[in-house]
C-alpha positions in Angstrom: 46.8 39.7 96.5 49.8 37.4 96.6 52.2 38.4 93.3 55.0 36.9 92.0 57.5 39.5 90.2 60.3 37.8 88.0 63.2 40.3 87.5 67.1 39.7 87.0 67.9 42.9 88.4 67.1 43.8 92.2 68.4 45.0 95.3 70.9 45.6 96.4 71.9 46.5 93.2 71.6 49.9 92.2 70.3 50.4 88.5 67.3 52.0 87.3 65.3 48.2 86.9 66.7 47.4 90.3 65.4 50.6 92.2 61.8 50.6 90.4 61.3 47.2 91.1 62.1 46.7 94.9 60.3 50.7 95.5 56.9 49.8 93.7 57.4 45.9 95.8 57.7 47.9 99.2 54.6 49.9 98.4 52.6 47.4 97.3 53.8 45.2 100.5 53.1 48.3 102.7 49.6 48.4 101.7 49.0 44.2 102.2 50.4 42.7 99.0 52.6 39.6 99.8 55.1 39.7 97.0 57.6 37.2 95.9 60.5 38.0 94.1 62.6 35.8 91.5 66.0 37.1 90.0 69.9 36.3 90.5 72.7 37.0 92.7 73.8 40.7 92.8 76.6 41.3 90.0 75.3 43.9 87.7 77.3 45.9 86.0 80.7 44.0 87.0 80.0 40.5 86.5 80.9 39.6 90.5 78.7 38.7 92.7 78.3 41.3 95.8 80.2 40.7 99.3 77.5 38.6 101.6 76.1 36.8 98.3 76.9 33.5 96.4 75.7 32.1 93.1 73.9 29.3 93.9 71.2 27.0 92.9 68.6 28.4 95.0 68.7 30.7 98.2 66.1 32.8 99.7 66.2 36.2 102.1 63.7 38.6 102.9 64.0 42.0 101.9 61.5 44.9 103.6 59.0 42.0 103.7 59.4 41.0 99.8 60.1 37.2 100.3 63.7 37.0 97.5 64.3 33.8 95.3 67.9 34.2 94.2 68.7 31.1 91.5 71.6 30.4 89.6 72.6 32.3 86.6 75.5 32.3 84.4 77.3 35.7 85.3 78.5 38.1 82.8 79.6 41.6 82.9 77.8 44.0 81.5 79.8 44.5 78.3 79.7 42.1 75.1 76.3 40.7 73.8 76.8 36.7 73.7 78.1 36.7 77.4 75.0 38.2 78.8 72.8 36.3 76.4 74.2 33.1 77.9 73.3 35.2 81.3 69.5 35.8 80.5 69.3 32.4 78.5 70.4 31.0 82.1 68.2 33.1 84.3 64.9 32.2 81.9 65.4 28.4 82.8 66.3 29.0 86.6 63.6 31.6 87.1 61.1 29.3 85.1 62.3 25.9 87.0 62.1 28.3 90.3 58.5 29.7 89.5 56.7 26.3 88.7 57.8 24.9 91.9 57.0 28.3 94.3 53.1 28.5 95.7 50.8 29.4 93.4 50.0 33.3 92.9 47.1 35.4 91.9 49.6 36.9 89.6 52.5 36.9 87.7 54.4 40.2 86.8 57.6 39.5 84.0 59.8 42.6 83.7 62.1 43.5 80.7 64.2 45.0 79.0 65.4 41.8 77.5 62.7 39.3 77.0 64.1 36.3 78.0 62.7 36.9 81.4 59.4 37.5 79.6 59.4 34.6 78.6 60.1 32.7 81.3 57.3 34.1 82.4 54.5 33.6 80.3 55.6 29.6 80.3 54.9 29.9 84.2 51.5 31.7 83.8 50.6 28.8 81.0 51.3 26.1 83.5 50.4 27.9 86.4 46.8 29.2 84.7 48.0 32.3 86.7 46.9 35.8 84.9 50.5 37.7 83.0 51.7 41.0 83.2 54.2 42.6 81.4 56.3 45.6 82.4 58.0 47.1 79.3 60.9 49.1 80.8 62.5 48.8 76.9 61.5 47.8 73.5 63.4 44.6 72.9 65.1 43.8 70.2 64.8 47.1 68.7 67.2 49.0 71.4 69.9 45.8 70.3 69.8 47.4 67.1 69.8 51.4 68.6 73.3 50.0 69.6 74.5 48.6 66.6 75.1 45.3 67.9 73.3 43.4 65.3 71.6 45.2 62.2 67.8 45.8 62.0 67.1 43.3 58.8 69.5 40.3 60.0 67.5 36.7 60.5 67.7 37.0 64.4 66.4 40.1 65.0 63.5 39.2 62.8 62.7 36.1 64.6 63.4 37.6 68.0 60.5 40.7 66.9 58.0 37.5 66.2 58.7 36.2 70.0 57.9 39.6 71.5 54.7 40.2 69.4 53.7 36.7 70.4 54.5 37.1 74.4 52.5 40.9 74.5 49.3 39.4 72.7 49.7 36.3 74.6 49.8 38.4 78.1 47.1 39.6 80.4 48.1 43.6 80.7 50.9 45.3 79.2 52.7 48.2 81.8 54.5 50.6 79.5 56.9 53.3 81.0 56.6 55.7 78.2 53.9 56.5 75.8 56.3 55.7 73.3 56.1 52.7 73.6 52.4 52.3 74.2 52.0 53.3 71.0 54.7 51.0 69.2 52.6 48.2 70.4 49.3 49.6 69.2 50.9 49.5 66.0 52.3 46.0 66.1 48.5 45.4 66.6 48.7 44.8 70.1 45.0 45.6 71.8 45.2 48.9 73.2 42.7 48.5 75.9 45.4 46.3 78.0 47.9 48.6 77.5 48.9 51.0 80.1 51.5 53.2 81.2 53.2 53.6 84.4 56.6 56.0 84.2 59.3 56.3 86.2 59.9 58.5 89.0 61.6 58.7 92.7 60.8 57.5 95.7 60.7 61.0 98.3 60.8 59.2 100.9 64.8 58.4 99.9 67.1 60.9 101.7 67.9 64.1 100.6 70.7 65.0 103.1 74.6 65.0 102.9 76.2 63.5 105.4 79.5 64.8 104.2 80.2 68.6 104.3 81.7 70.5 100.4 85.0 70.2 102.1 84.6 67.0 102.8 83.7 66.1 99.3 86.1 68.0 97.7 88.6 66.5 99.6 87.6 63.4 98.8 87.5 63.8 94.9 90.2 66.0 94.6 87.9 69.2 93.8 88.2 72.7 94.1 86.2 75.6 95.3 86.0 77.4 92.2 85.3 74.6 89.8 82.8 74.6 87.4 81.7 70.8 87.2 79.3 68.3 85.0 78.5 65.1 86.1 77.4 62.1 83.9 76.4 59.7 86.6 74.9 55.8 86.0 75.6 53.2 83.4 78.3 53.8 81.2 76.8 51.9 78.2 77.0 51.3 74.3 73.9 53.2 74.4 75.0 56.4 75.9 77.6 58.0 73.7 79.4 59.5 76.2 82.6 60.3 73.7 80.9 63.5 73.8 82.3 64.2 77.3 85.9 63.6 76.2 85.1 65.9 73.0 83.6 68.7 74.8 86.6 68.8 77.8 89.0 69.3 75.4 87.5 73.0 74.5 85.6 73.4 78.1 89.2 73.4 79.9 88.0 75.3 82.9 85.3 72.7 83.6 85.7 69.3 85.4 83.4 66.3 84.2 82.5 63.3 86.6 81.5 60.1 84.7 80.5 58.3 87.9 79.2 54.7 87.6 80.1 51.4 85.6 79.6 50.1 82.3 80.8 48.1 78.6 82.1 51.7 77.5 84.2 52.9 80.7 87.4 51.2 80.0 87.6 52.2 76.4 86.8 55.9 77.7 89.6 56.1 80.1 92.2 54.5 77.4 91.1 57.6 75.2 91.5 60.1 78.0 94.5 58.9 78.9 95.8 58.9 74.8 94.5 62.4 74.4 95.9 63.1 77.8 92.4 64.8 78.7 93.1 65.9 82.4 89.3 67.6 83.1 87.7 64.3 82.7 87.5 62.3 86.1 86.3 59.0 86.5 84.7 57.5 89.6 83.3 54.2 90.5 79.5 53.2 91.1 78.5 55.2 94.2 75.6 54.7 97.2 72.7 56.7 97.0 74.0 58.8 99.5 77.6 59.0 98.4 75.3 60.6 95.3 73.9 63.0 97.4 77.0 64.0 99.1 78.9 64.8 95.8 76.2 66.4 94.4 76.6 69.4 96.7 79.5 70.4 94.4 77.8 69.4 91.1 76.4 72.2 88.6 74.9 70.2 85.8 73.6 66.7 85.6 74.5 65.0 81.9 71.6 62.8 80.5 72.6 61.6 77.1 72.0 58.9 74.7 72.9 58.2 71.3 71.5 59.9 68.3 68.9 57.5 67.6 65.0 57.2 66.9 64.3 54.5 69.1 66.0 56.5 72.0 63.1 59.3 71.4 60.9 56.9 73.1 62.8 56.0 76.2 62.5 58.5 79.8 66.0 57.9 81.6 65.2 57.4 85.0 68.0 59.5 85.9 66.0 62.5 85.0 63.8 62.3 88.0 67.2 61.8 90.3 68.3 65.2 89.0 65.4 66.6 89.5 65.4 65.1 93.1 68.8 66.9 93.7 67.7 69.9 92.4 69.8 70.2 89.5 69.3 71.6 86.0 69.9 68.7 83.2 71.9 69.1 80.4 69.5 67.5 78.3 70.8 65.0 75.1 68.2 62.9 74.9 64.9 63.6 72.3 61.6 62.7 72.2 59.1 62.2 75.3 61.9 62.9 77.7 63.0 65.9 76.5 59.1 67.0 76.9 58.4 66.2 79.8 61.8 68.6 81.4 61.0 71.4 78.8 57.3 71.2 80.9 59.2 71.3 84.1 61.3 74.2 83.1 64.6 73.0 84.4 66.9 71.6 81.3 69.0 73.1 78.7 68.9 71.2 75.3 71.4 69.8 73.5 71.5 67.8 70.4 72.8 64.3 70.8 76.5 63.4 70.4 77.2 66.9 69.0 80.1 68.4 71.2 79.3 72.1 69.7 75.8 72.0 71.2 77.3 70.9 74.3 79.6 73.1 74.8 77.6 75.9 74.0 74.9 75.2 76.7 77.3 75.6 78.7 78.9 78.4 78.5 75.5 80.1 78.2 74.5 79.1 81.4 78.0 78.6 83.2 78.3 82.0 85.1 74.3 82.5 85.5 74.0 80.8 89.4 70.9 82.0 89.9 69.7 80.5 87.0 70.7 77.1 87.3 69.4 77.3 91.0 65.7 78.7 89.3 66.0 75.7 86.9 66.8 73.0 90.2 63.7 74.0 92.1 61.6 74.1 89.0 62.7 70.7 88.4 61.9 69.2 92.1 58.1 71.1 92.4 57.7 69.2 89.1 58.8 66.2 90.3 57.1 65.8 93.5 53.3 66.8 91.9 53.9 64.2 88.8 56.8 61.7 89.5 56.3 60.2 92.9 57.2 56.5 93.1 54.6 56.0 95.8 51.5 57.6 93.7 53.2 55.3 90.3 53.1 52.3 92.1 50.0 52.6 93.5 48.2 53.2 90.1 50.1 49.9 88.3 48.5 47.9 91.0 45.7 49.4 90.7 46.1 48.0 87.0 46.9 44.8 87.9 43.9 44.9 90.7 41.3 45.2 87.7 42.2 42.2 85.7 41.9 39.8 88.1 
């Protein structure tokens, strides 16, 4: 099956969309699939286009046997909202311009969060009389208004809900990666037979093994033996609330934070360390996988946490199964299906969103309790490995896509 999978987020960048996209691609080209990818140049969550890269019209590379189509986009960091509008606005004509001229495929495969890609498309399918799938990684525009960037009743958000209903009835199969959101769409009156859902997970086959020693690391970070320490570690967004970490150090003295990774929030987090001179609250840049693996030898708890907000309940942070991979308990602040699925593995402690108190309190219950936490890691990672592998996931969406062909 040739497939051609339009995304404008892939490797080598690192965040969740990224990873899913090029692990299910490398399966599905490991078991004979030729697959041809459309997105940008590497630049997410800075707004600069990685070392080895430039933002041109068109390039092309070849990635693990994926055949890449970079295009030209109009680069934006990942703060703001008309910036990265501009960005996706770009990246729909590029991709679509891009798509209509590329070899016809037996299918097309459009991946969100924002739709604009979705569209893009759809408009390539129509002209292409090429069969549509739609990955639904996030409900879009409803998470623009979990953020409070524009409010739920204003004119656009009403007009840009029509466009979504109109590309998921107009598409082929939906993929879902909650049941959430399955469900949402039933309700919009989207035909549930051609929905399906496909979570995410990890690929086991990434490694597992420091290649620093704790010295090493602690070194490195400034870190000592006897510290107690949280890490918070991926996008540092609008979405994930993260003043709770700066509330919470300010009463859990004897414990050391990490907020490792990039985002629209970071800057405004260190200004208010910095004012409330919070000294337990490090901050570290956007880390390798391995790096990840290295540091997380001197990591107790793993942070997941969004804002208090219904339409989180439906999302599963793909950073959960990366915790679960480093056998780590999870300090749990996200509701909903998420929550569920690490109450069923045993290996969280519940908190409730953007509350400091319950924070803290999880902590100190569980803070001088080793074995525990170590019980709770390995519960996590048998769990993983029987439900979440990225190998068995991507094999059943193609499996989906197989059937409607």
């Amino acid at each position: 099956m040739k497939i051609l999978f339009l995304t404008d987020n892939f490797y080598p960048e690192t965040n969740a969309p990224a990873k899913r996209t090029l692990e299910h691609c490398r399966e599905w080209y490991n078991i004979g699939h030729k697959v041809t990818i459309i997105t940008g140049a590497p630049n997410f969550p800075k707004g600069k286009v990685y070392r080895g890269y430039k933002n041109k019209i068109y390039q092309t590379e070849n990635v693990e046997g994926i055949i890449v189509k970079r295009v030209w986009t109009f680069i934006a960091e990942n703060k703001g909202f008309f910036l990265r509008i501009v960005d996706y606005f770009t990246y729909m004509i590029s991709s679509f311009i891009c798509g209509i001229f590329t070899k016809k495929n037996d299918v097309i495969i459009a991946t969100s969060p924002q739709f604009f890609t979705l569209i893009s498309g759809y408009l390539i399918s129509l002209l292409r009389k090429t069969p549509l799938v739609l990955e639904i990684r996030d409900l879009w525009p409803e998470s623009i208004v979990a953020v409070g960037v524009i409010k739920e009743d204003s004119i656009i958000i009403k007009f840009l809900k029509k466009i979504a209903k109109f590309l998921y009835k107009k598409s082929d199969l939906i993929i879902c990666v909650t049941n959430s959101f399955k469900n949402e769409l039933i309700e919009l009156g989207i035909e549930e037979s051609k929905i399906k859902v496909v979570e995410n997970g990890f690929d086991l086959n990434k490694t597992l093994i420091p290649s620093r020693n704790i010295n090493e690391v602690q070194t490195i970070y400034n870190l000592k033996k006897n510290n107690f320490i949280i890490s918070f570690i991926g996008t540092v967004g609008m979405a994930h609330g993260l003043n709770i970490i700066l509330d919470s150090s300010t009463i859990l003295k004897d414990v050391i934070f990490l907020v490792i990774g990039e985002g629209a929030q970071k800057k405004s987090l260190i200004e208010k360390a910095k004012i409330k001179k919070i000294k337990n609250v490090k901050f570290i840049d956007n880390m390798s996988w391995q790096e990840i693996v290295n540091i997380n030898q001197v990591i107790d708890l793993h942070l997941v946490h969004l804002k208090k907000n219904k339409e989180f309940e439906k999302v599963i942070p793909s950073k959960i199964f990366e915790s679960m991979a480093l056998k780590k308990p999870v300090l749990m602040g996200v509701e909903g299906e998420a929550r569920k699925i690490l109450n069923k593995a045993k290996c969280s402690l519940n908190i409730i969103p953007e509350d400091s108190n319950s924070l803290v309190s999880a902590v100190n219950k569980i803070k001088n309790n080793k074995l525990k936490m170590i019980e709770m890691g390995n519960n996590g990672y048998e769990f993983l490995i029987n439900h979440f592998s990225r190998k068995k996931l991507s094999i059943k969406m193609i499996n989906y896509v197989e059937k409607i062909l």
